[in-house]
N, C-alpha and C positions, 0 to 999 in steps of 0.2 A: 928765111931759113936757107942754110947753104945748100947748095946742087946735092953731096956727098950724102945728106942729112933726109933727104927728100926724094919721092918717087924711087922707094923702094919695092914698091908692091906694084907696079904698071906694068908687067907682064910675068907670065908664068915662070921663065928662066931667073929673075931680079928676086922674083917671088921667094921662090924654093931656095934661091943663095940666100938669101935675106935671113928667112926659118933658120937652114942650117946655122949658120953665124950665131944666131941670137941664141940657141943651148948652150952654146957654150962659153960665153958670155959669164960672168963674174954675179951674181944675182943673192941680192938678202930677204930671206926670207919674211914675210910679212910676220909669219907667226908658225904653226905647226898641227897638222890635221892626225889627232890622234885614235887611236882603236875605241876612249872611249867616249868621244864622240856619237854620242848615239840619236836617235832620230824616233825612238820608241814613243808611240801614242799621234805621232805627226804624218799629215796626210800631203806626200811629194806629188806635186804633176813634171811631166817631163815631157815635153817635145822632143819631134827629131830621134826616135828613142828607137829606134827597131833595127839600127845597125850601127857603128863605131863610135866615136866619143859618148850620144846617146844611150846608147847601149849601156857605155861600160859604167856612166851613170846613175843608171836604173837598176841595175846589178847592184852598187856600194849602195845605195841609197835602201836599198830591200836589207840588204846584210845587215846593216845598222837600224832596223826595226821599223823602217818606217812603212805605212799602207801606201804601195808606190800608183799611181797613175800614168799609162803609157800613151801617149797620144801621137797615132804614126798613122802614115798613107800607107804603108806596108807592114808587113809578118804577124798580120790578126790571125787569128791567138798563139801561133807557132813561138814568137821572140818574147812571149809573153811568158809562156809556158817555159821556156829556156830561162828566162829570169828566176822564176821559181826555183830551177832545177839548182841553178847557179848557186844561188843567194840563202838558198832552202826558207825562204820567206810566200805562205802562200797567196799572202794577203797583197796581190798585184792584178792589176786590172788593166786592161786596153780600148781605148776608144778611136774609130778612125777619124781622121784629117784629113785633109787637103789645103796646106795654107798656101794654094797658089788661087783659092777659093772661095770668096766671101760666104758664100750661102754656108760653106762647110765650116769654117770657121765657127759664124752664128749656129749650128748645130751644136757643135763641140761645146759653145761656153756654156749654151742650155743644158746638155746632158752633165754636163762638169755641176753647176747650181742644182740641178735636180737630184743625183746621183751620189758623189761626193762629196760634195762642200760640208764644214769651209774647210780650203786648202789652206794650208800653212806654209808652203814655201812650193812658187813656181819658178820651175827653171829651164826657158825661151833658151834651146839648141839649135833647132831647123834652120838649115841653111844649104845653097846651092852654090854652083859654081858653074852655069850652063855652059853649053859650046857659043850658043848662039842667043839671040832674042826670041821671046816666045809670050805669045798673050795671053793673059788669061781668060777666064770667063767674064770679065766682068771688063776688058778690053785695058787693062793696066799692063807692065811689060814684066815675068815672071819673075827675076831677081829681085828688083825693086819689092815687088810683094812681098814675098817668101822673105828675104833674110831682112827688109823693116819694116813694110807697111803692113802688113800681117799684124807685128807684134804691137803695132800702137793699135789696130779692131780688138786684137783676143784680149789684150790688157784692159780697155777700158770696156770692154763687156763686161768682165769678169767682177772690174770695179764696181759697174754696172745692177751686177746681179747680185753684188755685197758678197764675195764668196769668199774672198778675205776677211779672216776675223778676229779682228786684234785685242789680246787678251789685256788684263790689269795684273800685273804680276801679285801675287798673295807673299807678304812676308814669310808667312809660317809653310808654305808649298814649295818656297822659293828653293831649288838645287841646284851644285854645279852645272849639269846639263840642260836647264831649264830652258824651253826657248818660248818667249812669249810674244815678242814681235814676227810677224810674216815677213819672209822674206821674195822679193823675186830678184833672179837671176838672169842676167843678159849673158851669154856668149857671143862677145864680139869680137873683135881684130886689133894686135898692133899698126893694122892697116890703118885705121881710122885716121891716120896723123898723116895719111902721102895726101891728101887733095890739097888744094891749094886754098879753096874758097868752096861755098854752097852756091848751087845753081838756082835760086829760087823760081826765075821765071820759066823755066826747065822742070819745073816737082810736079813727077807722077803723069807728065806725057811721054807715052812709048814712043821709040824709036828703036831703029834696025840695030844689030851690033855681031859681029863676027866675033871668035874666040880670042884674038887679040885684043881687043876690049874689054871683055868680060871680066880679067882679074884687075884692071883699073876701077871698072862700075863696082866691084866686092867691095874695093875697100868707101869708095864712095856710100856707097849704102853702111858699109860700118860704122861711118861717120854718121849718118843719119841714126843712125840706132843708139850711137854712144851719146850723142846729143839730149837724143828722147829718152835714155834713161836717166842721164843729170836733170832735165826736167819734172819727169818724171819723178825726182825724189823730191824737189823744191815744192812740186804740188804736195806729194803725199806727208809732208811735214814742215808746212807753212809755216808753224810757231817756234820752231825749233821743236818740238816733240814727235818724234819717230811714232808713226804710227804704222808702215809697213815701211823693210829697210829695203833699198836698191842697190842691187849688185852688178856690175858690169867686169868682166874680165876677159883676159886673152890666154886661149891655153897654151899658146905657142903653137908649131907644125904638128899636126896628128898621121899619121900612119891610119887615113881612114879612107874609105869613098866616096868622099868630097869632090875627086879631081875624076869621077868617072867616066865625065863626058870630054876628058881631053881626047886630041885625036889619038887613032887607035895607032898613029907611027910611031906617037910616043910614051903611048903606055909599056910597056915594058920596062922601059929605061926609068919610069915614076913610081912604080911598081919598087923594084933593086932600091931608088934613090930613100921612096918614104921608106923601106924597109931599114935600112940601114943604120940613116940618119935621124928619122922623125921616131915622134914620141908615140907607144901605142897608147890607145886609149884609155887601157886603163890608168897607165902613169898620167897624160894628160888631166883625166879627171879628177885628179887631186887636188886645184884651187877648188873647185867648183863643188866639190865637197866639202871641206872647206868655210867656203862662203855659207854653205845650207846648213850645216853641223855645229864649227865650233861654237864656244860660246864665248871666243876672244872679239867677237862682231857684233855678237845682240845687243841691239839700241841701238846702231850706228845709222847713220840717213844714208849715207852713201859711203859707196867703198868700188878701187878699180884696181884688182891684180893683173898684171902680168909675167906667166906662170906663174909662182907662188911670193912674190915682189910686189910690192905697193906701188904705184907710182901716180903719178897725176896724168888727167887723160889732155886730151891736147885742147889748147886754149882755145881752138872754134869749138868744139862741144861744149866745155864747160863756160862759156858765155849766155847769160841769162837772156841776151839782145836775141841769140840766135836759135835759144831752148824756144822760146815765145813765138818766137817765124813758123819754125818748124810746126809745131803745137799745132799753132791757127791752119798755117797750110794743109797737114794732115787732117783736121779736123773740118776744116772744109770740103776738103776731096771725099772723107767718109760719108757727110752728109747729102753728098751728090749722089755717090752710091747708095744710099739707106745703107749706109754698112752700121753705125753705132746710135 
Protein backbone atom coordinates (compact mmCIF):
# COMPACT_ATOMS: atom_id res chain seq x y z
CA UNK A 1 0.00 0.00 0.00
CA UNK A 2 1.41 3.40 -1.00
CA UNK A 3 3.07 5.87 1.67
CA UNK A 4 -0.04 8.52 0.83
CA UNK A 5 -2.57 5.47 1.49
CA UNK A 6 -1.15 4.50 4.78
CA UNK A 7 -0.41 5.72 8.37
CA UNK A 8 -3.09 8.08 8.52
CA UNK A 9 -3.92 7.68 12.01
CA UNK A 10 -0.18 7.63 13.89
CA UNK A 11 -0.55 10.73 15.62
CA UNK A 12 -3.04 13.05 16.88
CA UNK A 13 -2.39 16.00 14.22
CA UNK A 14 -2.53 13.06 10.85
CA UNK A 15 -5.44 11.98 12.95
CA UNK A 16 -7.85 14.84 13.11
CA UNK A 17 -6.78 15.96 9.24
CA UNK A 18 -7.56 12.53 8.36
CA UNK A 19 -11.52 12.76 10.15
CA UNK A 20 -11.92 16.19 8.79
CA UNK A 21 -11.11 15.02 5.11
CA UNK A 22 -13.15 11.97 5.31
CA UNK A 23 -16.83 14.16 5.86
CA UNK A 24 -16.46 15.37 3.16
CA UNK A 25 -15.61 12.96 0.98
CA UNK A 26 -18.20 11.95 -1.75
CA UNK A 27 -19.98 8.72 0.29
CA UNK A 28 -23.17 6.16 -0.76
CA UNK A 29 -25.30 5.46 1.29
CA UNK A 30 -25.53 1.89 2.43
CA UNK A 31 -29.22 2.25 2.90
CA UNK A 32 -31.39 4.75 5.23
CA UNK A 33 -32.28 4.83 8.97
CA UNK A 34 -35.82 5.70 9.14
CA UNK A 35 -38.46 7.15 12.13
CA UNK A 36 -40.12 3.89 11.68
CA UNK A 37 -37.60 2.01 12.65
CA UNK A 38 -38.61 1.01 15.84
CA UNK A 39 -37.05 -1.20 18.54
CA UNK A 40 -40.55 -1.78 20.44
CA UNK A 41 -40.55 -5.12 22.62
CA UNK A 42 -36.42 -5.31 22.17
CA UNK A 43 -33.98 -5.38 24.98
CA UNK A 44 -30.57 -2.83 23.85
CA UNK A 45 -27.37 -3.07 26.06
CA UNK A 46 -25.00 -0.33 25.38
CA UNK A 47 -21.61 0.30 26.70
CA UNK A 48 -19.69 3.28 26.96
CA UNK A 49 -23.10 5.08 27.45
CA UNK A 50 -22.98 7.70 30.02
CA UNK A 51 -21.50 10.52 27.92
CA UNK A 52 -21.09 11.23 23.87
CA UNK A 53 -21.60 8.98 21.07
CA UNK A 54 -22.90 6.37 23.98
CA UNK A 55 -25.05 8.62 25.19
CA UNK A 56 -26.56 9.90 22.31
CA UNK A 57 -27.14 6.01 21.52
CA UNK A 58 -28.94 5.25 24.39
CA UNK A 59 -31.15 8.29 23.91
CA UNK A 60 -32.35 7.02 20.00
CA UNK A 61 -32.30 3.58 21.14
CA UNK A 62 -35.06 4.55 24.18
CA UNK A 63 -36.98 6.94 21.60
CA UNK A 64 -37.57 4.11 19.42
CA UNK A 65 -39.13 1.89 22.16
CA UNK A 66 -36.78 -0.30 23.08
CA UNK A 67 -36.00 -1.37 27.25
CA UNK A 68 -32.48 0.27 26.99
CA UNK A 69 -29.51 -1.12 29.26
CA UNK A 70 -26.64 1.32 30.20
CA UNK A 71 -23.56 -0.17 31.20
CA UNK A 72 -21.10 2.77 32.37
CA UNK A 73 -18.05 3.41 34.89
CA UNK A 74 -19.82 6.76 35.44
CA UNK A 75 -23.30 8.88 35.86
CA UNK A 76 -25.13 6.12 37.99
CA UNK A 77 -28.41 6.89 37.82
CA UNK A 78 -27.89 10.67 36.85
CA UNK A 79 -27.32 9.76 32.66
CA UNK A 80 -29.72 7.33 33.19
CA UNK A 81 -32.29 9.36 34.46
CA UNK A 82 -31.31 12.10 31.66
CA UNK A 83 -32.16 9.29 29.19
CA UNK A 84 -35.49 8.93 30.42
CA UNK A 85 -36.01 12.63 30.38
CA UNK A 86 -34.65 12.90 26.89
CA UNK A 87 -36.32 9.87 25.17
CA UNK A 88 -39.50 9.99 27.57
CA UNK A 89 -38.89 6.19 27.50
CA UNK A 90 -38.88 4.90 31.23
CA UNK A 91 -38.02 1.68 30.75
CA UNK A 92 -34.01 2.20 31.06
CA UNK A 93 -31.74 0.89 33.38
CA UNK A 94 -27.92 1.14 34.37
CA UNK A 95 -25.43 -1.18 35.56
CA UNK A 96 -21.75 -0.13 36.54
CA UNK A 97 -18.51 -1.32 34.64
CA UNK A 98 -15.16 -1.12 34.61
CA UNK A 99 -13.90 -2.63 31.34
CA UNK A 100 -10.47 -1.77 32.25
CA UNK A 101 -11.53 -4.85 34.72
CA UNK A 102 -11.91 -8.29 34.52
CA UNK A 103 -13.48 -9.08 37.85
CA UNK A 104 -16.02 -6.12 36.89
CA UNK A 105 -16.59 -7.21 33.60
CA UNK A 106 -17.45 -10.97 35.05
CA UNK A 107 -20.00 -9.05 37.28
CA UNK A 108 -21.67 -7.17 34.61
CA UNK A 109 -22.29 -10.30 32.25
CA UNK A 110 -23.83 -11.99 35.63
CA UNK A 111 -26.10 -9.20 36.45
CA UNK A 112 -26.86 -8.83 32.48
CA UNK A 113 -28.08 -13.05 32.55
CA UNK A 114 -29.68 -12.72 35.83
CA UNK A 115 -31.51 -9.34 35.45
CA UNK A 116 -32.16 -8.64 31.80
CA UNK A 117 -31.60 -11.35 29.39
CA UNK A 118 -32.05 -12.18 26.61
CA UNK A 119 -30.64 -9.19 25.08
CA UNK A 120 -31.42 -8.68 21.60
CA UNK A 121 -28.99 -6.34 20.22
CA UNK A 122 -25.67 -5.36 21.97
CA UNK A 123 -23.87 -2.50 21.04
CA UNK A 124 -19.78 -2.58 22.32
CA UNK A 125 -18.85 1.62 22.33
CA UNK A 126 -16.34 1.87 25.33
CA UNK A 127 -13.36 3.16 24.35
CA UNK A 128 -10.27 5.25 25.24
CA UNK A 129 -7.58 7.30 24.01
CA UNK A 130 -5.14 7.46 27.18
CA UNK A 131 -2.21 10.07 27.37
CA UNK A 132 -0.09 7.40 28.62
CA UNK A 133 0.19 3.50 29.41
CA UNK A 134 -1.57 2.45 32.58
CA UNK A 135 -2.13 -1.15 34.06
CA UNK A 136 -4.69 -2.72 35.00
CA UNK A 137 -5.80 -4.74 37.69
CA UNK A 138 -5.12 -7.79 36.33
CA UNK A 139 -1.51 -6.32 35.14
CA UNK A 140 -2.57 -6.04 31.14
CA UNK A 141 -1.89 -2.47 29.60
CA UNK A 142 -5.42 -0.36 29.71
CA UNK A 143 -6.03 0.56 26.01
CA UNK A 144 -5.29 -2.86 24.83
CA UNK A 145 -8.19 -3.91 27.45
CA UNK A 146 -10.79 -1.36 27.31
CA UNK A 147 -11.10 -0.83 23.46
CA UNK A 148 -10.42 -5.11 22.61
CA UNK A 149 -9.59 -7.27 24.95
CA UNK A 150 -12.47 -6.34 27.06
CA UNK A 151 -14.90 -7.00 24.17
CA UNK A 152 -13.67 -10.62 23.20
CA UNK A 153 -14.37 -11.52 27.95
CA UNK A 154 -17.82 -9.62 27.81
CA UNK A 155 -18.92 -11.27 24.45
CA UNK A 156 -18.07 -14.68 25.05
CA UNK A 157 -19.42 -14.53 28.57
CA UNK A 158 -22.46 -13.47 27.45
CA UNK A 159 -22.37 -16.28 24.76
CA UNK A 160 -21.50 -17.98 27.67
CA UNK A 161 -24.50 -17.33 29.77
CA UNK A 162 -26.81 -17.99 26.56
CA UNK A 163 -28.23 -14.39 26.78
CA UNK A 164 -28.51 -14.03 23.29
CA UNK A 165 -31.66 -15.54 22.13
CA UNK A 166 -32.36 -16.19 18.60
CA UNK A 167 -35.59 -16.41 17.61
CA UNK A 168 -37.49 -18.77 14.51
CA UNK A 169 -39.27 -16.09 12.68
CA UNK A 170 -43.33 -17.13 12.57
CA UNK A 171 -44.76 -16.55 9.04
CA UNK A 172 -48.15 -15.41 10.40
CA UNK A 173 -46.12 -12.69 13.16
CA UNK A 174 -43.80 -11.92 10.58
CA UNK A 175 -43.86 -7.69 10.11
CA UNK A 176 -42.07 -4.99 8.41
CA UNK A 177 -40.06 -4.20 11.61
CA UNK A 178 -39.68 -7.50 12.75
CA UNK A 179 -36.30 -8.17 14.19
CA UNK A 180 -35.69 -11.84 14.91
CA UNK A 181 -31.98 -12.34 14.71
CA UNK A 182 -29.73 -10.61 17.71
CA UNK A 183 -27.65 -8.42 16.79
CA UNK A 184 -24.13 -7.10 18.16
CA UNK A 185 -22.56 -4.02 17.33
CA UNK A 186 -18.66 -3.18 17.17
CA UNK A 187 -17.70 0.54 17.27
CA UNK A 188 -14.49 0.49 15.66
CA UNK A 189 -12.13 2.86 13.53
CA UNK A 190 -11.30 3.61 9.94
CA UNK A 191 -8.17 3.39 11.72
CA UNK A 192 -7.93 -0.26 11.55
CA UNK A 193 -6.50 -0.23 8.06
CA UNK A 194 -2.99 2.02 9.08
CA UNK A 195 -0.85 -1.06 10.81
CA UNK A 196 1.07 -2.67 8.67
CA UNK A 197 0.94 -6.31 10.13
CA UNK A 198 -0.26 -7.98 13.68
CA UNK A 199 2.42 -8.18 16.33
CA UNK A 200 1.56 -11.68 17.53
CA UNK A 201 4.58 -12.27 19.72
CA UNK A 202 3.72 -8.85 21.25
CA UNK A 203 -0.25 -9.86 22.17
CA UNK A 204 -1.36 -8.56 25.43
CA UNK A 205 2.32 -7.72 27.09
CA UNK A 206 2.26 -4.19 28.51
CA UNK A 207 4.57 -1.92 27.85
CA UNK A 208 5.43 1.84 28.39
CA UNK A 209 3.92 4.48 25.88
CA UNK A 210 3.73 8.26 26.01
CA UNK A 211 0.90 10.14 24.13
CA UNK A 212 2.66 10.02 20.93
CA UNK A 213 1.99 6.62 20.65
CA UNK A 214 -1.22 6.27 21.88
CA UNK A 215 -3.22 7.24 18.68
CA UNK A 216 -1.02 4.66 16.72
CA UNK A 217 -1.70 1.71 19.60
CA UNK A 218 -5.94 3.04 18.91
CA UNK A 219 -5.81 2.06 15.73
CA UNK A 220 -3.87 -1.07 16.27
CA UNK A 221 -6.34 -2.21 18.68
CA UNK A 222 -9.13 -1.40 16.16
CA UNK A 223 -7.49 -3.77 14.09
CA UNK A 224 -7.73 -6.31 16.61
CA UNK A 225 -11.25 -5.64 17.31
CA UNK A 226 -12.24 -5.46 13.49
CA UNK A 227 -10.51 -8.78 13.07
CA UNK A 228 -12.44 -10.46 16.09
CA UNK A 229 -15.64 -9.27 14.89
CA UNK A 230 -15.14 -10.85 11.22
CA UNK A 231 -14.37 -13.84 13.36
CA UNK A 232 -16.59 -13.53 15.47
CA UNK A 233 -19.33 -13.84 12.79
CA UNK A 234 -17.81 -17.04 10.98
CA UNK A 235 -18.07 -18.66 14.40
CA UNK A 236 -21.64 -17.53 15.17
CA UNK A 237 -22.91 -18.76 11.68
CA UNK A 238 -20.82 -21.64 10.62
CA UNK A 239 -23.40 -23.14 8.04
CA UNK A 240 -24.20 -20.13 6.45
CA UNK A 241 -27.29 -19.68 8.76
CA UNK A 242 -27.23 -16.36 10.73
CA UNK A 243 -27.84 -17.16 14.06
CA UNK A 244 -26.66 -13.69 15.86
CA UNK A 245 -25.74 -10.94 13.10
CA UNK A 246 -22.18 -8.98 13.37
CA UNK A 247 -21.78 -5.49 12.99
CA UNK A 248 -18.62 -3.63 12.95
CA UNK A 249 -18.64 0.21 11.84
CA UNK A 250 -16.75 3.54 11.89
CA UNK A 251 -18.81 6.59 12.94
CA UNK A 252 -16.29 8.82 11.51
CA UNK A 253 -14.66 11.89 14.01
CA UNK A 254 -17.20 12.54 16.96
CA UNK A 255 -17.29 15.93 18.65
CA UNK A 256 -17.10 13.77 22.08
CA UNK A 257 -14.45 13.16 25.05
CA UNK A 258 -12.73 10.80 23.62
CA UNK A 259 -9.51 13.15 23.36
CA UNK A 260 -9.78 14.14 27.07
CA UNK A 261 -6.75 13.18 28.24
CA UNK A 262 -4.81 15.14 25.51
CA UNK A 263 -2.51 17.45 26.91
CA UNK A 264 -4.09 20.40 28.42
CA UNK A 265 -1.81 23.01 25.73
CA UNK A 266 -3.88 21.56 23.30
CA UNK A 267 -7.08 21.17 24.46
CA UNK A 268 -8.59 24.24 23.44
CA UNK A 269 -7.55 24.24 20.07
CA UNK A 270 -9.54 20.34 19.96
CA UNK A 271 -12.06 21.75 21.78
CA UNK A 272 -12.77 24.87 18.58
CA UNK A 273 -11.45 22.10 16.00
CA UNK A 274 -13.99 18.86 17.11
CA UNK A 275 -16.55 21.74 17.58
CA UNK A 276 -16.57 22.87 14.17
CA UNK A 277 -15.50 20.23 12.03
CA UNK A 278 -16.49 16.82 13.78
CA UNK A 279 -19.72 15.24 13.89
CA UNK A 280 -21.87 15.55 17.37
CA UNK A 281 -22.97 12.51 18.47
CA UNK A 282 -26.05 12.52 17.78
CA UNK A 283 -25.49 12.70 13.95
CA UNK A 284 -22.72 10.25 14.41
CA UNK A 285 -25.04 7.80 15.93
CA UNK A 286 -26.91 7.22 12.83
CA UNK A 287 -25.11 4.08 11.29
CA UNK A 288 -25.16 2.60 14.55
CA UNK A 289 -28.89 2.82 14.74
CA UNK A 290 -29.02 1.71 11.80
CA UNK A 291 -27.28 -1.48 12.11
CA UNK A 292 -29.57 -2.17 15.46
CA UNK A 293 -33.08 -0.95 13.73
CA UNK A 294 -33.41 -1.32 10.29
CA UNK A 295 -34.76 -4.15 8.98
CA UNK A 296 -32.60 -3.65 5.33
CA UNK A 297 -29.79 -5.92 7.68
CA UNK A 298 -31.93 -8.73 9.46
CA UNK A 299 -30.25 -12.06 8.58
CA UNK A 300 -27.04 -10.66 7.40
CA UNK A 301 -23.67 -12.48 9.08
CA UNK A 302 -21.75 -9.58 8.76
CA UNK A 303 -21.92 -6.09 7.66
CA UNK A 304 -19.03 -2.93 8.09
CA UNK A 305 -20.25 0.83 7.51
CA UNK A 306 -18.30 3.58 7.30
CA UNK A 307 -20.49 6.47 8.43
CA UNK A 308 -23.38 5.45 6.65
CA UNK A 309 -21.37 3.56 3.47
CA UNK A 310 -20.67 -0.04 2.97
CA UNK A 311 -17.43 -0.80 2.49
CA UNK A 312 -15.05 -3.89 3.03
CA UNK A 313 -12.86 -3.85 6.09
CA UNK A 314 -9.17 -4.27 5.32
CA UNK A 315 -7.85 -7.50 4.17
CA UNK A 316 -5.58 -8.30 7.51
CA UNK A 317 -8.94 -8.54 9.45
CA UNK A 318 -11.07 -10.09 7.19
CA UNK A 319 -8.36 -13.09 6.75
CA UNK A 320 -9.65 -16.17 8.30
CA UNK A 321 -5.55 -17.14 8.74
CA UNK A 322 -5.48 -14.23 11.01
CA UNK A 323 -9.36 -14.27 12.82
CA UNK A 324 -7.97 -18.02 14.14
CA UNK A 325 -4.40 -16.40 15.57
CA UNK A 326 -6.17 -13.80 17.22
CA UNK A 327 -9.11 -16.13 18.60
CA UNK A 328 -6.53 -18.67 20.02
CA UNK A 329 -4.12 -15.91 21.36
CA UNK A 330 -7.02 -14.07 23.21
CA UNK A 331 -8.45 -17.12 24.33
CA UNK A 332 -5.48 -18.20 25.76
CA UNK A 333 -4.45 -15.01 27.51
CA UNK A 334 -8.30 -15.26 29.17
CA UNK A 335 -7.59 -18.66 30.34
CA UNK A 336 -4.54 -17.56 32.19
CA UNK A 337 -6.58 -14.84 33.71
CA UNK A 338 -9.57 -17.16 34.60
CA UNK A 339 -11.26 -14.35 32.65
CA UNK A 340 -13.88 -16.75 30.38
Amino acid sequence: MAESKHKKYNNPVTATITGITDLFRKQIPAGELKPSDRLDGKTVLVDGSSSGLGFAIACDVARRGARVVMACRSGIPEQGERVKKISGNPDVHMLPVDFADIDSICKLSTAIRDQYAPIDILICNAGIVPKESRKTPQGLEEMFMVNYFSKFIFVNLLLNHKVFNPQTPNSSLLTLNSLHVPRIIFVASESHRNPDKFDWEEFGIYKDYKIGKSIELYGYYKLLLTTFSCELSRRLSPSGETRISVFSMCPGPVNSNIAREAPKLFQPLLKVVFGIFFKSPEKAAVPVIYLAASPDVEGKSFDYLFLMSRKEVDEKASDPKNGMKLWELSEKLSQQLKAV
